[in-house]
N, C-alpha and C positions, 0 to 999 in steps of 0.2 A: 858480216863484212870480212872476217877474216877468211871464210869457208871462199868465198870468191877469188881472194888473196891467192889461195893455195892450187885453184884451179887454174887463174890464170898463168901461174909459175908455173904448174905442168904442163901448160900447153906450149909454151914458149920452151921445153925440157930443161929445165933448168935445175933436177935431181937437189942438187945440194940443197936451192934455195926453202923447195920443198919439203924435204928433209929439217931442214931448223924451223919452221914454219911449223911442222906437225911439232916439233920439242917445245917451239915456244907455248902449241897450244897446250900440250900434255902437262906440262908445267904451270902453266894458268888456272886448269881443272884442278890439279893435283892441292893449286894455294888455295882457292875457293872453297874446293873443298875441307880443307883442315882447319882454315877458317870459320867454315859451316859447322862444324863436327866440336872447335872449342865453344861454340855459339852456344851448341845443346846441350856440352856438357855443363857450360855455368851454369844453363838455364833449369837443368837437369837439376844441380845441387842445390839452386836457390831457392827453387818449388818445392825441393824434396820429394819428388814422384816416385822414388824410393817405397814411401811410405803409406802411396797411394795403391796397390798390394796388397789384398790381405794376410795373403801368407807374409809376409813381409813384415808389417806389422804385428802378428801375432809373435813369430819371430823377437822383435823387438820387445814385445811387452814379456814373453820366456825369459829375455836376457839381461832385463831391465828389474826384475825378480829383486825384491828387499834392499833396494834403495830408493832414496825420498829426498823433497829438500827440508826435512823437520829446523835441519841447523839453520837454513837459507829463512824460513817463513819465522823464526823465532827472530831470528835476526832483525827482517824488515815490522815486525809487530814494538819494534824498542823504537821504529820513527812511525808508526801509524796508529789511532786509536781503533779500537773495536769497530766492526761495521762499518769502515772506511770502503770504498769500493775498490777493487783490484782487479786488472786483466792479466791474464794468462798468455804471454805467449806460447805456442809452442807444446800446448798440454800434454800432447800422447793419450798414453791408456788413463788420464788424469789422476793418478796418483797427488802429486801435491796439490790439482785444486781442490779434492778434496781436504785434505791439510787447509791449505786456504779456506777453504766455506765453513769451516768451527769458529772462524774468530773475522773475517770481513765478508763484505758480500760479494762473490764472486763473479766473473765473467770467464767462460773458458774461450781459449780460440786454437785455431792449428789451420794449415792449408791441408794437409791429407784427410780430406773425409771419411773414412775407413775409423781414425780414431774418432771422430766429432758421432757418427752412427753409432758404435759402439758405446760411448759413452750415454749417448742420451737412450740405449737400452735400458742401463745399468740406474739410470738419474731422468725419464722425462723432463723433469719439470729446469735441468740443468739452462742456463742461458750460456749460451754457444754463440760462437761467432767464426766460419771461416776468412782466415786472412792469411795472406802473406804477412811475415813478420819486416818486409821494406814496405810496400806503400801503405800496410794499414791501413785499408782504405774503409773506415766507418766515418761516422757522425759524432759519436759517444766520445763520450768525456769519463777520465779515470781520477781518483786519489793516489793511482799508485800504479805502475806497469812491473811486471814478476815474468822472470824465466830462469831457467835452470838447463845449462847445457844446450840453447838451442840457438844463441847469436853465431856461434861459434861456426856455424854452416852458411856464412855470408861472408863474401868478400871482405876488406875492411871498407872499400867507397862504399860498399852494401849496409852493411855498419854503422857510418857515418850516416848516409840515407836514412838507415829505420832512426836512429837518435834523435833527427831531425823532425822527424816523423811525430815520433813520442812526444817528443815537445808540443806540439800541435793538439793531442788527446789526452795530455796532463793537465788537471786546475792547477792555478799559478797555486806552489809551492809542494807539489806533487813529488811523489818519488818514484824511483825507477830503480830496481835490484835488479842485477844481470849478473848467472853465474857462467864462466869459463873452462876451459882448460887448461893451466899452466905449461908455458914451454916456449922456447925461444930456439924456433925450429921451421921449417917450411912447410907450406900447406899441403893436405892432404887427400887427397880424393878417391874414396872407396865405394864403389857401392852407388855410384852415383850423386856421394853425399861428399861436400867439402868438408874438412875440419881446419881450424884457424885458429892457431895456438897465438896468447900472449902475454908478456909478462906486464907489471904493475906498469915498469915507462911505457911498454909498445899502446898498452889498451889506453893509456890518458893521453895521448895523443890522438886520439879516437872521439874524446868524450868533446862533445856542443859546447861553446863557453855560454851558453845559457843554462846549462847546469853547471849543478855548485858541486865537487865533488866532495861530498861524507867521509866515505870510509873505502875502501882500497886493501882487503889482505887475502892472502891464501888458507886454503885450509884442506882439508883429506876428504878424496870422495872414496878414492879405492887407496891411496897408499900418503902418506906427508906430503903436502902442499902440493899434490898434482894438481890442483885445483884453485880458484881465484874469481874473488865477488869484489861484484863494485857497489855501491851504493850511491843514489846519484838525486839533487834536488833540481826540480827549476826554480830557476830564481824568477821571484816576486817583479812582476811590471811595473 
């Protein structure tokens, strides 16, 4: 309709009108398009297609060299008994699920396939699950939801969404450990990946009131309290 617009104003020479007619439209294209372009980058961050790369991934698993969540999985072992079931979000090269598979039974999951193949190289008999870490979209039922660094690459409405979520694949009085990165700062976007920094108030304003909130402190991943777990219950129906 507009392409019509423009001709019939040239035809009647009406230069000017033409003229803002082409601006209006170059400026239309120009909104849609950066529009389109924030579209892909959330979407970009929120899948982590990053990750979906093997060099990319290898990469990460180079750079990710001699850290673990030992302190994190000891931690949630003081609210879970032995053999309680736990999902992964978020595995990577699974380092901590293995951590986790000594002492519960484990589920891993991740959306980048690249690590889910590599693992179940390393581990056949591993049960895996890819998922996005918002719609979680299984059947299964957990004891207990575990991640380490990986909420951190969702919005906060994203956030709010997977918590929501959790709530849904936790038995009633279930736990949910989520670690962070400390900082009261704006978000980040590298690499196609978001990062989402928050402190103790920003992230409990996050948290479901159908969870109970436990515990709540920072601790050192690379330097003093750059870092922040929550620990979190559903409350009992």
């Amino acid at each position: 309709m507009t392409t019509l617009i423009i001709v019939r104003l040239g035809n009647h020479g009406n230069r000017k009108l033409v003229t803002y007619a082409k601006r209006f439209l170059f400026h239309w294209f120009l909104n849609r398009a950066i529009v389109e372009i924030n579209r892909m980058q959330q979407d970009f961050g929120r899948k982590m297609t990053f990750y979906n790369d093997p060099e990319n991934t290898q990469q990460y698993i180079e750079m990710a060299a001699g850290y673990d969540g030992a302190k994190l999985i000891a931690i949630l072992r003081e609210y879970l008994p032995d053999g309680a079931t736990v999902l992964e979000l978020g595995m990577g090269p699974g380092v901590d699920l293995k951590l986790l598979s000594k002492h519960f039974t484990v589920t891993g999951s991740d959306y980048a396939r690249p690590f889910l193949e590599r693992y179940r190289e390393i581990d056949p008999s591993a049960d895996l699950l890819q998922l996005d870490a918002i719609t979680l979209d299984t059947d299964r039922t957990f004891d207990a939801i575990y991640s380490n660094k990986v909420l951190q690459h969702l919005t906060r409405d994203e956030l709010r969404q997977s918590l929501a979520r959790q709530l849904k694949l936790l038995n009633d009085g279930g736990i949910a450990l989520h670690a962070f990165w400390y900082g009261d700062k704006p978000d980040e976007l590298m690499h196609g990946l978001r990062f989402v920094y928050y402190t103790e108030e920003t992230l409990r304003v996050q948290i479901d009131t159908q969870f109970e909130l436990l515990r709540s402190e920072r601790f050192a991943e690379m330097e003093d309290g750059d870092s922040l777990f929550v620990v979190l219950r559903k409350r009992q129906r």
